[in-house]
Backbone as CSV, one residue per row, in Angstrom:
resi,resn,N_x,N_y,N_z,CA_x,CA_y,CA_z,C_x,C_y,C_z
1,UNK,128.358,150.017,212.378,128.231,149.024,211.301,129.531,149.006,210.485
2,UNK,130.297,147.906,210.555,131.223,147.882,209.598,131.311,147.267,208.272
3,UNK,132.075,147.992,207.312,131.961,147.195,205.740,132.941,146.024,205.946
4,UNK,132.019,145.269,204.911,132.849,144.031,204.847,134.298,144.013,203.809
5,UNK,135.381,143.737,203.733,136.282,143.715,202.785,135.924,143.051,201.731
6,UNK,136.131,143.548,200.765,136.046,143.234,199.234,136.833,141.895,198.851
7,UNK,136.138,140.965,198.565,137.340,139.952,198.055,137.844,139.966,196.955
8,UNK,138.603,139.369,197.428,139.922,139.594,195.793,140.046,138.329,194.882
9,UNK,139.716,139.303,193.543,139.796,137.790,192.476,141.504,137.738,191.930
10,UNK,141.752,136.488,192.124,143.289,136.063,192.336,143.255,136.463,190.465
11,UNK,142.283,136.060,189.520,141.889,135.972,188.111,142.184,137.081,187.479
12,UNK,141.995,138.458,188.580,141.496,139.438,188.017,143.168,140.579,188.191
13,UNK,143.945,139.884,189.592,144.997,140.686,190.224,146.056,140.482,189.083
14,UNK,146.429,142.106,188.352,147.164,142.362,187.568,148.848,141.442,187.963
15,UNK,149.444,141.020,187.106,150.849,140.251,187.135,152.075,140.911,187.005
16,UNK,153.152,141.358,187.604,153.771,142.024,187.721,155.122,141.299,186.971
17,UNK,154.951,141.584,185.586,156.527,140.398,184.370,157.697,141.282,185.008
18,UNK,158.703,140.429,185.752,159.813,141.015,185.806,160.552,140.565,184.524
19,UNK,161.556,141.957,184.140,162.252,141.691,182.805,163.910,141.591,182.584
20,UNK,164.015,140.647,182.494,165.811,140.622,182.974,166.851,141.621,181.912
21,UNK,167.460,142.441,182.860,168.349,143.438,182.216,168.908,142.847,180.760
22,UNK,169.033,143.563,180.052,169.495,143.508,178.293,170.931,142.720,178.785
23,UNK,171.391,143.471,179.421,173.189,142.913,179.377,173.257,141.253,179.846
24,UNK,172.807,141.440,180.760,172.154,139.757,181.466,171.519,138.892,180.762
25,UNK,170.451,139.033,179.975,169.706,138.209,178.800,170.698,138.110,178.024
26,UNK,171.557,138.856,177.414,172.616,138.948,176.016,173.102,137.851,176.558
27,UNK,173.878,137.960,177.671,175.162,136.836,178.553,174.442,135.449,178.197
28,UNK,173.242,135.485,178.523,172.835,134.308,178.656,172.883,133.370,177.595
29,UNK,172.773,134.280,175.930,172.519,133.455,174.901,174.337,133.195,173.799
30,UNK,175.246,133.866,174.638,176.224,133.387,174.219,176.826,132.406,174.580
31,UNK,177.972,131.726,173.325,178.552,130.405,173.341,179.500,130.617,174.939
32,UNK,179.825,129.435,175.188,180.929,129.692,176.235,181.991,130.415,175.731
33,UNK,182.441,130.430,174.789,184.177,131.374,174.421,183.935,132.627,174.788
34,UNK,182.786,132.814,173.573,182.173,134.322,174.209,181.690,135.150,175.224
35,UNK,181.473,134.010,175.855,180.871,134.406,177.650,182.119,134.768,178.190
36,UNK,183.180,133.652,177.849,184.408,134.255,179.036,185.195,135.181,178.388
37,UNK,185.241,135.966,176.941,185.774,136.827,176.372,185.193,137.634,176.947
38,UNK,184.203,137.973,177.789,183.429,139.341,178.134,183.745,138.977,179.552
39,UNK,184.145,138.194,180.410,183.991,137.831,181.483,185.718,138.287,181.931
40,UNK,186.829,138.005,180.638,188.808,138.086,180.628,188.255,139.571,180.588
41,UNK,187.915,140.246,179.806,187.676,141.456,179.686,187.616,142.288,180.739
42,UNK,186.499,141.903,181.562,185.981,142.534,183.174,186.978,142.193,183.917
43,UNK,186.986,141.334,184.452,187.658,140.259,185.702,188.951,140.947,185.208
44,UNK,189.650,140.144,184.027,190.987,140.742,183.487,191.490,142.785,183.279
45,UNK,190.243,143.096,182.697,190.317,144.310,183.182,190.780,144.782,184.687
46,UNK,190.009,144.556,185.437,190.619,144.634,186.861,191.573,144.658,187.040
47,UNK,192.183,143.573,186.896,193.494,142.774,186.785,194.609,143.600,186.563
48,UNK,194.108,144.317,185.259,194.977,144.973,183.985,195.494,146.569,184.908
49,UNK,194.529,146.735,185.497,194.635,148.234,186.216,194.971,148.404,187.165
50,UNK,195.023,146.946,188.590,195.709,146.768,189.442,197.650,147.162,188.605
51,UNK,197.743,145.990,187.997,198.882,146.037,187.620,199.686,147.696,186.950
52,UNK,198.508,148.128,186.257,199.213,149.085,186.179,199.228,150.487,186.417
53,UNK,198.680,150.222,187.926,199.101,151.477,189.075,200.127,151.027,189.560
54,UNK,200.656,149.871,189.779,201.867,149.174,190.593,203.077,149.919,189.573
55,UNK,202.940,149.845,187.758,203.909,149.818,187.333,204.196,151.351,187.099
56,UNK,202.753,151.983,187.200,202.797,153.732,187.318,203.425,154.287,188.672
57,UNK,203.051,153.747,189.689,203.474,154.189,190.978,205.085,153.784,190.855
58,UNK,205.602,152.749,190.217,207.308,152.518,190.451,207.680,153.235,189.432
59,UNK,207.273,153.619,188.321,208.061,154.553,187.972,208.068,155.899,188.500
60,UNK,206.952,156.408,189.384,206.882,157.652,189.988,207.653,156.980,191.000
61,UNK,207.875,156.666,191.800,208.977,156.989,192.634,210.571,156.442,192.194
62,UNK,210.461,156.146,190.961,212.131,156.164,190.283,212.118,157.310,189.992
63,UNK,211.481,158.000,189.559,212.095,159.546,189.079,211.269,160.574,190.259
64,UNK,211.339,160.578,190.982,211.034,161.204,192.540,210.719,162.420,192.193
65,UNK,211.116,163.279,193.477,211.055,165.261,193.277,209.624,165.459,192.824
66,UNK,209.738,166.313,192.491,208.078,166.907,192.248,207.767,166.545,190.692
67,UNK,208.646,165.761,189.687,208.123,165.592,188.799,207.313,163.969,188.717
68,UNK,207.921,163.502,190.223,207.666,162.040,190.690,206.229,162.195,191.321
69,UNK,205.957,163.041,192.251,204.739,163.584,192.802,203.445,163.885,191.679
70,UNK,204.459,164.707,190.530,202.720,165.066,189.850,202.122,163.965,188.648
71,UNK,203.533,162.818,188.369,202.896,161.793,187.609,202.641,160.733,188.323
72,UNK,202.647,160.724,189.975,202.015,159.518,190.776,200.528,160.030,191.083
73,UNK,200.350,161.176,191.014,199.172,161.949,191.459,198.353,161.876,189.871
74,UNK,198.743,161.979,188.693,198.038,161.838,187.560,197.818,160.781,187.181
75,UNK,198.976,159.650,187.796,198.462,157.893,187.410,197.582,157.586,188.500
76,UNK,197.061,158.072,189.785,196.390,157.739,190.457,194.770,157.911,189.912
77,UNK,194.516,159.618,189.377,193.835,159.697,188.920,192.952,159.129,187.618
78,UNK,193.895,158.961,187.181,193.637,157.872,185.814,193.132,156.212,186.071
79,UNK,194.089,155.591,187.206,193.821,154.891,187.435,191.923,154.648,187.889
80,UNK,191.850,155.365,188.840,190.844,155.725,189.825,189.426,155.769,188.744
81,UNK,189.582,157.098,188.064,188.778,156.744,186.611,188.440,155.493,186.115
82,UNK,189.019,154.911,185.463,189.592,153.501,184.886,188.085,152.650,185.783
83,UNK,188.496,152.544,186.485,187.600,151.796,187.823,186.536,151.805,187.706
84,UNK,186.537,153.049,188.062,185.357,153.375,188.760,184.140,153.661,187.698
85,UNK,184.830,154.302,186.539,184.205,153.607,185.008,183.785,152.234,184.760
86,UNK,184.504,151.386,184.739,184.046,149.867,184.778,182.837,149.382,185.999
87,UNK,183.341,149.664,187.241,182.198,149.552,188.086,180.992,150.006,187.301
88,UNK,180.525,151.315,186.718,179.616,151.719,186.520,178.652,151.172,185.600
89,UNK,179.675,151.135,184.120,179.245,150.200,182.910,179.024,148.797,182.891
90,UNK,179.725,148.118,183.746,179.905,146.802,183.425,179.223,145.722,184.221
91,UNK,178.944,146.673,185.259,178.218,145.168,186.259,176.621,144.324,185.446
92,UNK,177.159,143.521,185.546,175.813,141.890,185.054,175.855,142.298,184.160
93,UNK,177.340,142.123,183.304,177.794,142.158,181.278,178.385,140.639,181.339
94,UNK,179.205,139.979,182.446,180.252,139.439,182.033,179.961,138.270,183.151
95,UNK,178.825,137.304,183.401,178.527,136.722,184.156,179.294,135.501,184.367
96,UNK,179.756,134.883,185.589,180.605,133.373,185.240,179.971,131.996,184.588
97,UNK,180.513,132.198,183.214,179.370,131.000,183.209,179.515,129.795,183.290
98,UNK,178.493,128.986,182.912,178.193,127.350,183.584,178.285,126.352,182.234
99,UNK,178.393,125.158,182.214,178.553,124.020,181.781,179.994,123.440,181.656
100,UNK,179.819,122.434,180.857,181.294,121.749,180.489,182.268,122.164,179.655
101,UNK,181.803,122.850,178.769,182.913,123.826,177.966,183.120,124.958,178.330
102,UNK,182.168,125.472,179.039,182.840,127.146,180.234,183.419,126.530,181.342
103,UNK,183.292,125.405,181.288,184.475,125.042,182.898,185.944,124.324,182.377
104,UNK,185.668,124.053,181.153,187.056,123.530,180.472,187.854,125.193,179.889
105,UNK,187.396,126.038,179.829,187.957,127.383,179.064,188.336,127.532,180.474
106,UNK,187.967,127.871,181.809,187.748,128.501,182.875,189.432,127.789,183.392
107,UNK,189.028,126.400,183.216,190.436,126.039,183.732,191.524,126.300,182.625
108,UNK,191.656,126.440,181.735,192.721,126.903,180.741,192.602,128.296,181.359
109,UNK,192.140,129.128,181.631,192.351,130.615,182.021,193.168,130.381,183.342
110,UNK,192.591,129.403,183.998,193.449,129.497,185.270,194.746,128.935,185.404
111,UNK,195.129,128.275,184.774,196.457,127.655,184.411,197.446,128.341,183.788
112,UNK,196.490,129.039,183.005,197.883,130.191,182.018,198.071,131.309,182.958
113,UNK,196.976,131.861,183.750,197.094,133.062,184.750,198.326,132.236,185.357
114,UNK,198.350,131.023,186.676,198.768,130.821,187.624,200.721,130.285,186.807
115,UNK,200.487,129.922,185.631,202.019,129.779,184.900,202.417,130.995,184.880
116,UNK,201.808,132.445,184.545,202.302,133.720,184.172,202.962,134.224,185.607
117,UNK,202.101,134.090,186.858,202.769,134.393,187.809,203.797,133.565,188.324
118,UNK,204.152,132.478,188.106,205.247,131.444,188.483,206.378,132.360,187.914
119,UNK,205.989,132.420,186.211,206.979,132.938,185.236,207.530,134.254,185.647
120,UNK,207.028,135.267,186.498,207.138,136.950,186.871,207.520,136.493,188.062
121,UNK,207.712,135.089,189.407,208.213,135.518,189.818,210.054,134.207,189.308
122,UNK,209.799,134.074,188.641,211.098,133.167,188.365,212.271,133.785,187.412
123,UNK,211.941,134.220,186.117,212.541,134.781,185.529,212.998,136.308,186.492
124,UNK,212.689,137.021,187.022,213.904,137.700,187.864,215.308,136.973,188.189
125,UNK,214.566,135.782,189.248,215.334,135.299,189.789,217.270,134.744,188.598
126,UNK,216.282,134.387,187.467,217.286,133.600,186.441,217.961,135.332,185.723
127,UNK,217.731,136.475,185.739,218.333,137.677,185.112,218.904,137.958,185.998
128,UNK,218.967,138.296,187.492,219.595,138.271,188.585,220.730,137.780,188.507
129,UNK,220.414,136.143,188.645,221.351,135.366,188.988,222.449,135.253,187.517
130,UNK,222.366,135.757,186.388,223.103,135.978,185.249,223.609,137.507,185.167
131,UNK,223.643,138.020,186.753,224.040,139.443,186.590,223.564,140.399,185.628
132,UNK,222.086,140.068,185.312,221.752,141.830,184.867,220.844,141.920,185.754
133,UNK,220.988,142.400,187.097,219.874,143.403,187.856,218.709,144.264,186.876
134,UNK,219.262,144.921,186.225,218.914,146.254,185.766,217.330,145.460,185.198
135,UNK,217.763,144.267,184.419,216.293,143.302,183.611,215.035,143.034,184.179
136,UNK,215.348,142.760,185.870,214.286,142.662,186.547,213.233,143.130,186.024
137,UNK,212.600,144.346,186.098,211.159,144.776,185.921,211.010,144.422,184.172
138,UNK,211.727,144.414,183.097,211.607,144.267,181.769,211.145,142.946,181.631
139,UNK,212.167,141.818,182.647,211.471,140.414,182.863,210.488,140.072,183.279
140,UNK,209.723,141.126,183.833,207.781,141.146,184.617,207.188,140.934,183.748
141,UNK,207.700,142.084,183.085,206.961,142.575,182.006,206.683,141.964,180.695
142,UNK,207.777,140.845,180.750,207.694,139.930,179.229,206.661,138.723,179.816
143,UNK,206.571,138.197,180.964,205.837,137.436,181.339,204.662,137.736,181.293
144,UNK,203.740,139.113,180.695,202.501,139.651,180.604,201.983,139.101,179.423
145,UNK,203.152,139.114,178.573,202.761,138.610,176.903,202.130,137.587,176.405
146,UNK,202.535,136.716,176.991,202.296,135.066,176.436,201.125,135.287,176.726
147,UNK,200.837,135.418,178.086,198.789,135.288,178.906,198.126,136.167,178.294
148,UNK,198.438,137.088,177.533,197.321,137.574,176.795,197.189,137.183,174.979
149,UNK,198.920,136.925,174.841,198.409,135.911,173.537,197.752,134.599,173.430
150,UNK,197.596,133.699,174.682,197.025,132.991,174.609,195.330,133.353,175.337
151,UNK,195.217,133.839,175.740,193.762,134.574,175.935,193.102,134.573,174.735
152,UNK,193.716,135.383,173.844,193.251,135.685,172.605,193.091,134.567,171.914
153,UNK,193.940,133.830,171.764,193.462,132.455,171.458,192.489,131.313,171.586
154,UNK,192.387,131.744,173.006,191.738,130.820,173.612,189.945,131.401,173.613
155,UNK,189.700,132.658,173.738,188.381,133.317,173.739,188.267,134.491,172.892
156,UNK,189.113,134.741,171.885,189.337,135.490,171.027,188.946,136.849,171.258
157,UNK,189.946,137.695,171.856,190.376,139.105,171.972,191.182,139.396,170.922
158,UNK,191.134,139.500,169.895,191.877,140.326,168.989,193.094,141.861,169.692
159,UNK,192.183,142.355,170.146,193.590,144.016,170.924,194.453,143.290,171.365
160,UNK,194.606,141.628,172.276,195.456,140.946,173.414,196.757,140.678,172.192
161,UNK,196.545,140.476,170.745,197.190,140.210,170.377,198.434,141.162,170.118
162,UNK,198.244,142.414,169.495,199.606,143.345,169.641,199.649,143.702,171.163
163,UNK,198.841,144.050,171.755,199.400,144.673,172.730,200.451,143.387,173.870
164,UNK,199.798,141.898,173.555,200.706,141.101,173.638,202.031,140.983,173.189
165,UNK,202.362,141.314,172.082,203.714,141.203,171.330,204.366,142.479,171.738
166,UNK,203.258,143.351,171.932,204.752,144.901,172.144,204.925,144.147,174.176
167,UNK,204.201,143.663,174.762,204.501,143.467,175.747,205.881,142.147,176.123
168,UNK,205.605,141.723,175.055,207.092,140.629,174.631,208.287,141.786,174.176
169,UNK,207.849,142.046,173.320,209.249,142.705,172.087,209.581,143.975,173.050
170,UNK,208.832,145.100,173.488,209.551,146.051,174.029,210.259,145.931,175.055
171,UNK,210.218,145.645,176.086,211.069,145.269,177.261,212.264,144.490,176.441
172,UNK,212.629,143.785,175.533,213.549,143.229,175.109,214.836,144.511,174.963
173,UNK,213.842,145.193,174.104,214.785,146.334,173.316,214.761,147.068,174.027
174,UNK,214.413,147.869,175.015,214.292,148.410,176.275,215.372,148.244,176.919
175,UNK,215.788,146.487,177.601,216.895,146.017,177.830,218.251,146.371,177.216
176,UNK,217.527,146.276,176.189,219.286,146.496,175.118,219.473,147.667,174.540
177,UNK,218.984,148.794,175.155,219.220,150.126,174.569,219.131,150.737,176.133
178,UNK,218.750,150.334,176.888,218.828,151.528,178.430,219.471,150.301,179.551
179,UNK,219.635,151.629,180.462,220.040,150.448,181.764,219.807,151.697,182.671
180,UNK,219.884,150.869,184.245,219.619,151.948,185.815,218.497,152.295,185.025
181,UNK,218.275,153.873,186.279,216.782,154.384,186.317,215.727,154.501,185.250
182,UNK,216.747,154.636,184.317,215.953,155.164,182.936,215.510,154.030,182.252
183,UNK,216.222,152.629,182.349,215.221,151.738,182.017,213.919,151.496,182.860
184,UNK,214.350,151.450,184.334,212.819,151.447,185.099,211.737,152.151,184.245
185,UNK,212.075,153.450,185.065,211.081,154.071,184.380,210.674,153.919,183.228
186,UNK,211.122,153.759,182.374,210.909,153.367,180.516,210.040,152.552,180.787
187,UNK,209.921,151.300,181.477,209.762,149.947,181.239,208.265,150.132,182.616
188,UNK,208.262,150.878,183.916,207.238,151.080,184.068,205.901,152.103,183.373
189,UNK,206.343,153.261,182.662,205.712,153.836,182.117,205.334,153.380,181.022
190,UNK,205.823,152.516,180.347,205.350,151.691,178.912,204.410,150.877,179.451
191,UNK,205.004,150.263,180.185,203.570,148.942,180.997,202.158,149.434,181.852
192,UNK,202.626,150.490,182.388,201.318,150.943,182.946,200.409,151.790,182.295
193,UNK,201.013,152.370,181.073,200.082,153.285,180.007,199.311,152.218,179.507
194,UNK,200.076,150.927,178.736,200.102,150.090,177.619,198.172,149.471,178.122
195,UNK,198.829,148.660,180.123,197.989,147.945,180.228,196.619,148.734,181.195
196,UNK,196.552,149.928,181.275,195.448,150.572,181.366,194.995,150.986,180.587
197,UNK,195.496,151.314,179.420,194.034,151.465,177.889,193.815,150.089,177.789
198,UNK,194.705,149.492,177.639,193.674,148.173,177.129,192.514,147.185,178.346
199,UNK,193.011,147.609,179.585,191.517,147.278,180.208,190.597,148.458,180.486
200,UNK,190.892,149.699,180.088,189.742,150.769,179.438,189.215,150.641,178.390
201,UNK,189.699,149.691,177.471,189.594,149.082,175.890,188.573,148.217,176.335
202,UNK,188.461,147.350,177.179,187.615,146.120,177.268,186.505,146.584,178.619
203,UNK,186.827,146.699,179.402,185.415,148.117,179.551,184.430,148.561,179.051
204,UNK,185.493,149.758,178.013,184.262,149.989,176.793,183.348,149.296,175.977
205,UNK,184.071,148.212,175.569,183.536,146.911,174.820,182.579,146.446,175.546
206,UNK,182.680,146.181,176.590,181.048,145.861,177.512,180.318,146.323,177.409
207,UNK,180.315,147.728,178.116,179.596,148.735,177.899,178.335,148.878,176.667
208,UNK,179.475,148.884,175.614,178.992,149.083,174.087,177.835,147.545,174.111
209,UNK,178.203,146.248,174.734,177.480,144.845,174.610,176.199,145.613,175.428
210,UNK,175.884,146.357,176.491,174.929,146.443,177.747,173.963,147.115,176.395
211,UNK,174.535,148.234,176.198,173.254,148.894,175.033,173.285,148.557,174.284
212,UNK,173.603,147.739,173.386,173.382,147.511,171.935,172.043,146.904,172.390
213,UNK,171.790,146.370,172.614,169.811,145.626,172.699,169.126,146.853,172.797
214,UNK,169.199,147.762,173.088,168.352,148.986,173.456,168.516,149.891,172.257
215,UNK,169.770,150.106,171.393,170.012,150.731,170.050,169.047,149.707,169.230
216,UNK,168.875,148.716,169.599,168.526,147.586,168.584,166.844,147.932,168.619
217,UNK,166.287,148.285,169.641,165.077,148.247,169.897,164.466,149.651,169.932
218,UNK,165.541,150.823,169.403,165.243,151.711,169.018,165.628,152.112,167.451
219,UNK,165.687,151.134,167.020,165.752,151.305,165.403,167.170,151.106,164.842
């Protein structure tokens, strides 16, 4: 004799509310500026730390020997950190967002990015060709400035702003007080310290956006 199965009241079957992550709900209820200020932050973070293992690694191999070895091996590590920190904190903080005024900011971001790299790779060419070799990397490096003063402008990062201007003004004076190796190095070790705190700077700032709803909801 077999039992019959129990039918099931559809009325009665408990509902399972999925609840969308704090950091993800937050994203959702900000203006567009603010969406892509958290979005330059991430994305640009990235960005910020690519660049400055490139400018850590050239100054470790301008000053070579084993003192070249243990600060390519400590910017690696740092770098690596950096990362792998952001991976952790930041994913679904900084979502791409949608409408007509996040796609009008979106293309101003992409225009000033794609002018900055025109500008890093042209201005060599014009310090070169006016015989100062030595300017090259100081001339990279001034082309970093403008795109983050206008960032700041544009989605308001406040840090983009000095660390924009020392990224203008130092390489200037850099130029005009060193030359050969010792400006390299000067001029990569300033840029790759400068622009890995500040996308460890904006990192954190996410981070700090993911929990605040949860500080909030604990008093």
């Amino acid at each position: 004799m077999t039992s019959r199965p129990e039918p099931v009241n559809a009325l009665t079957t408990p509902l399972v509310t999925v609840t969308p992550k704090p950091a993800a709900r937050n994203a959702a209820d900000l203006t567009p500026a603010a969406a892509w200020s958290r979005r330059v932050r991430r994305v640009g973070g990235f960005i910020q730390a690519a660049f400055a293992a490139f400018w850590l690694g050239r100054a470790s191999l301008t000053i070579g020997g084993l003192a070249g070895d243990v600060l390519l091996a400590v910017s690696a590590v740092a770098v690596i950190g950096v990362v792998c920190y952001a991976i952790r904190v930041t994913a679904g903080t900084a979502p791409r967002p949608a409408g007509p005024e996040a796609r009008r900011i979106e293309r101003s971001v992409t225009v000033a990015t794609v002018i900055e790299l025109v500008a890093a790779f042209v201005l060599p060419v014009v310090v070169i060709a006016a015989g100062h070799s030595d300017w090259v990397l100081p001339s990279i490096v001034i082309t970093i400035g403008p795109l983050l003063l206008w960032l700041d402008h544009l989605v308001h990062i406040p840090r983009y702003r000095p660390v924009g201007w020392a990224l203008i003004a130092g390489p200037v004076i850099l130029a005009a007080t060193m030359s050969g190796s010792a400006l390299a190095v000067t001029t990569g070790l300033a840029a790759g310290v400068v622009l890995l705190g500040t996308a460890a700077a904006g990192f954190r700032d996410l981070a700090g956006s993911a929990r605040r709803p949860d500080d909030h909801a604990s008093g």
